[in-house]
N, C-alpha and C positions, 0 to 999 in steps of 0.2 A: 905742559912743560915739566911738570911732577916726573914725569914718565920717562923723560926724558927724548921725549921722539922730538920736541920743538926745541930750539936751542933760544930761542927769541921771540918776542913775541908781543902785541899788546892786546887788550880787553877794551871793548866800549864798552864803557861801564854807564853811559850815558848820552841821550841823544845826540849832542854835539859828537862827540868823540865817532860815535856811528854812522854820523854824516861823512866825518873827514875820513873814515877808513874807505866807507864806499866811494865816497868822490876818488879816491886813491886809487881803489882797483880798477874805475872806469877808465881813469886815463892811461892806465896802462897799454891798453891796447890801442886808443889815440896816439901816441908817443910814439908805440913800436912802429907805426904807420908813415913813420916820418924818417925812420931807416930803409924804404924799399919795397920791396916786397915782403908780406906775412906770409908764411904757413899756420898755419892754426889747426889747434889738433886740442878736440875735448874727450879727457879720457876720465876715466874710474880704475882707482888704483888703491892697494891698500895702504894705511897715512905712512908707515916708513917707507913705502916703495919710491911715493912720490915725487920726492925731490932727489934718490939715487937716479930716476929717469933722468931727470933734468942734466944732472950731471954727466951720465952715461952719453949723451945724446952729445953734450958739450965735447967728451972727448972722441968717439965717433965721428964726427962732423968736420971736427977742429977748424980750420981756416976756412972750408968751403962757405960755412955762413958768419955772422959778424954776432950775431944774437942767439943768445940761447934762453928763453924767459919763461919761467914754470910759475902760476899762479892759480889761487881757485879755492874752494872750497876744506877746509880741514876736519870740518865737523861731517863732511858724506866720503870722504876723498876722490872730488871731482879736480880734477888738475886740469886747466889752460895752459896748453904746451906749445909753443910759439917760438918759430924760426924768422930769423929777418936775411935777405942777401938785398943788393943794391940792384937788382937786376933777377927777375924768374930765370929761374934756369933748372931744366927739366934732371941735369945729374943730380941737383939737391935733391929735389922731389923723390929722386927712385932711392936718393940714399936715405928717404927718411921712411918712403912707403916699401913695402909692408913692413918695414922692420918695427917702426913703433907700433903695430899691431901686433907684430908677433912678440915684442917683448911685454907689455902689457897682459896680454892673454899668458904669457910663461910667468907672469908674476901673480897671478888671479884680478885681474881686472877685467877690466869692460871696454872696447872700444869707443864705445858712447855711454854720455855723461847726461846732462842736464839738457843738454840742445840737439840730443837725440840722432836716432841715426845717419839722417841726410841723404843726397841722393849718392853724394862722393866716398860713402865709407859703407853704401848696401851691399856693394859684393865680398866687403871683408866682415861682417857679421861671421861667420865661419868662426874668427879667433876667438870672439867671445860666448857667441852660442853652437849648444849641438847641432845636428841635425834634425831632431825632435822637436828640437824649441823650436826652430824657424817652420819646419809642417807645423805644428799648434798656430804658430803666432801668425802664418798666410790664412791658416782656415779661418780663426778669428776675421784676420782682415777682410774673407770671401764674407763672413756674413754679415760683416759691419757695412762693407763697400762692396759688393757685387759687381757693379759696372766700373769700379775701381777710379771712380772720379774723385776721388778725397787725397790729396797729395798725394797723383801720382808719381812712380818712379823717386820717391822720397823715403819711404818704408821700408821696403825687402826687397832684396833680389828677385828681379821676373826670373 
């Protein structure tokens, strides 16, 4: 907050206090769940980027969804980015994909955060690694998993 990049903010400064922030952040996404359908989006951003996303997405989106909820981590900037509508609806989806990957990767972030890449966000690896990373990071994977029985179609792009 010194820095000024948090305008707000509290410290557990002791286990109680640590309890009730985590309980906090848990329900969050129990909550949002009760607006409709979630989009959920775990990104790595750097900490002032974080919450312009949040914002940027609010006014991009405007009416088409009801929720706009940016939560997550300040001390790695892992941000949960979370969309609510009352009903899935695949225009939201394209207005949110690729765009929050390409804006993430134009801000220096990472598509994936702490819950890693998934099988729904393997072919957009692209935004945040090169081409180099991803041959290194398949070779690896050939010699760690050879018959490729270890989460498959969760890791990289075939």
């Amino acid at each position: 907050m010194a820095s000024n990049t948090a305008q707000d903010g509290t410290l557990a400064t002791d286990l109680s206090k640590l309890k009730a922030v985590w309980d906090l952040r848990e329900r969050i996404a129990e909550a949002l769940m009760h607006c409709g359908t979630v989009y959920k989006y775990d990104l790595s951003l750097p900490l002032p980027k974080m919450y312009e996303l949040v914002v940027h997405m609010r006014e991009k989106l405007g009416d088409m969804v009801t929720n706009v909820v940016g939560y997550g981590h300040l001390g790695d900037g892992n941000l949960h980015l979370n969309f609510t509508t009352p009903d899935y609806s695949e225009e939201v989806l394209n207005s949110i994909e690729p765009y929050v990957f390409e804006w993430t990767a134009n801000h220096h972030g990472s598509i994936s955060a702490e819950h890693g890449l998934g099988f729904k966000k393997a072919n957009y690896i692209h935004f945040s690694q090169s081409p180099s990373s991803v041959a290194l990071m398949k070779g690896i994977k050939q010699l760690l998993d050879p018959k490729g029985i270890l989460n498959p179609y969760k890791v990289l792009p075939r």
